[in-house]
C-alpha positions as CSV (number, residue, x, y, z in Angstrom):
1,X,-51.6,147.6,6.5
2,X,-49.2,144.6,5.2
3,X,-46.8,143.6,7.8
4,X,-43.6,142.1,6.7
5,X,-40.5,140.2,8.5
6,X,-38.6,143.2,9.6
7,X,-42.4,143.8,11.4
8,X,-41.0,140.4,13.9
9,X,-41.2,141.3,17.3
10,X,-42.6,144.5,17.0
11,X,-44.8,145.8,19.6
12,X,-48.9,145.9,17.5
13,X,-52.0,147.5,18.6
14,X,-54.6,144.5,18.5
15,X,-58.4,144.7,18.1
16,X,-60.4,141.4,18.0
17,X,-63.1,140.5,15.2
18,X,-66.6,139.9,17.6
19,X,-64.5,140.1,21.0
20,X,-63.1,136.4,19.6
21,X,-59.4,136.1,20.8
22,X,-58.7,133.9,17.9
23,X,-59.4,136.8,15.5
24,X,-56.9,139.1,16.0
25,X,-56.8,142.5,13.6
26,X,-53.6,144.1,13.8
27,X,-54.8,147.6,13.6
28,X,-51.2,149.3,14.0
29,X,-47.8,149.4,14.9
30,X,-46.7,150.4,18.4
31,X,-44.4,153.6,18.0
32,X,-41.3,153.5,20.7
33,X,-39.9,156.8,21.3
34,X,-36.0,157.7,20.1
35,X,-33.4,155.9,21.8
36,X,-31.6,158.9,24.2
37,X,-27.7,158.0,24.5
38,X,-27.2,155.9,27.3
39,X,-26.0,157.4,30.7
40,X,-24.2,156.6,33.6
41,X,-27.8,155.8,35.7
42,X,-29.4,153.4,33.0
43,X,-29.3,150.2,34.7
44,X,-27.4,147.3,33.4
45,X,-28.6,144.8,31.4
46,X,-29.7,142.6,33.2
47,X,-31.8,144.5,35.5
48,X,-33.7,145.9,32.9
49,X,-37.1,144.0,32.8
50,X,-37.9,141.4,29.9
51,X,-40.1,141.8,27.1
52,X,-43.7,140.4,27.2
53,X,-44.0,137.6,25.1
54,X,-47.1,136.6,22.8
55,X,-47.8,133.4,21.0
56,X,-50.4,133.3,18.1
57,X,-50.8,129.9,16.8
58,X,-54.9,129.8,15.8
59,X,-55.7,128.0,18.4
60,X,-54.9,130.4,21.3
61,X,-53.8,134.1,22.4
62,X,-51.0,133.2,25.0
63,X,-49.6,136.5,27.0
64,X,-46.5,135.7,29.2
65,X,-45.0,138.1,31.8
66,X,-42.3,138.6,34.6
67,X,-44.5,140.3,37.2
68,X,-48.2,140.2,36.0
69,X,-51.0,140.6,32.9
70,X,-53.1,143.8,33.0
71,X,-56.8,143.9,31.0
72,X,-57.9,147.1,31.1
73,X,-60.8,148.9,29.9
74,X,-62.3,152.3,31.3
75,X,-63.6,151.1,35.2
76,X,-63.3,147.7,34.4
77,X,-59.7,145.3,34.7
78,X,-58.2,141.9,35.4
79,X,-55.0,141.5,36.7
80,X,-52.6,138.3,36.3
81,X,-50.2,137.9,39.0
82,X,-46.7,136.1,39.3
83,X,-48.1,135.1,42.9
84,X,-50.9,133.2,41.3
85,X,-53.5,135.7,42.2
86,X,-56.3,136.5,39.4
87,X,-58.0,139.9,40.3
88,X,-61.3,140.9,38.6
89,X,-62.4,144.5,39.3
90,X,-65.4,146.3,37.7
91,X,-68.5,148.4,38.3
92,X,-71.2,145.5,37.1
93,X,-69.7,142.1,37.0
94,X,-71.7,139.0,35.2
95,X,-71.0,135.4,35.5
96,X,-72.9,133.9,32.9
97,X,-72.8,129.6,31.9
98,X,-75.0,127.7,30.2
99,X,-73.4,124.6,32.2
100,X,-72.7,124.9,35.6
101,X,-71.1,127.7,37.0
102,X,-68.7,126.0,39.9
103,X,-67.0,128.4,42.8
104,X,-64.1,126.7,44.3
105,X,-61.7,127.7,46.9
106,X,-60.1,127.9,50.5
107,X,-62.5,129.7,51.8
108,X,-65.5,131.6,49.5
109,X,-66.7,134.9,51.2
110,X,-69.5,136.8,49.9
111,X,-70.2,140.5,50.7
């Protein structure tokens, strides 16, 4: 599918080439539905929430939010939080380095 500039800031469905972040494959177009005439209950502008943005520059995948950043994939999920907080949820989880592997924090409970 060729994109072209009236594509800008369009919403795409993305796959990755070998899970690689750098090799994004645009696989499709995200579909918005119909705009309904505007009522007297749709909030005003300003309270509607902001677009996420994305950079693509070769280099790096950068996803910016308001609130927070949700991966998701059947049981499995991180979460990106405004507060700071980075949540990793799953039913098997693997840490794998072939350096060191460093925990760091305030306090480091396990089980």
């Amino acid at each position: 599918m060729a994109l072209g500039k009236n594509e800008i800031g369009r919403e795409v469905a993305l796959l990755f080439e070998e899970s690689d972040p750098r090799k994004p494959i645009v696989m499709g177009l995200i579909q918005q539905p119909e705009s309904t005439v505007a009522s007297v209950e749709t909030p005003a502008l300003e309270e509607q929430p902001q677009p996420i943005n994305v950079e693509i520059d070769g280099e790096r995948l950068v996803f910016t939010a308001q609130k927070e950043i949700v991966l998701r994939c059947g049981k499995a999920s991180i979460t990106l939080t405004r507060a700071g907080k980075v949540l990793i949820r799953g039913a098997y989880v693997l840490s794998r380095s072939s350096g060191a592997n460093k925990i760091k924090g305030g306090s480091i409970a396990l089980n």
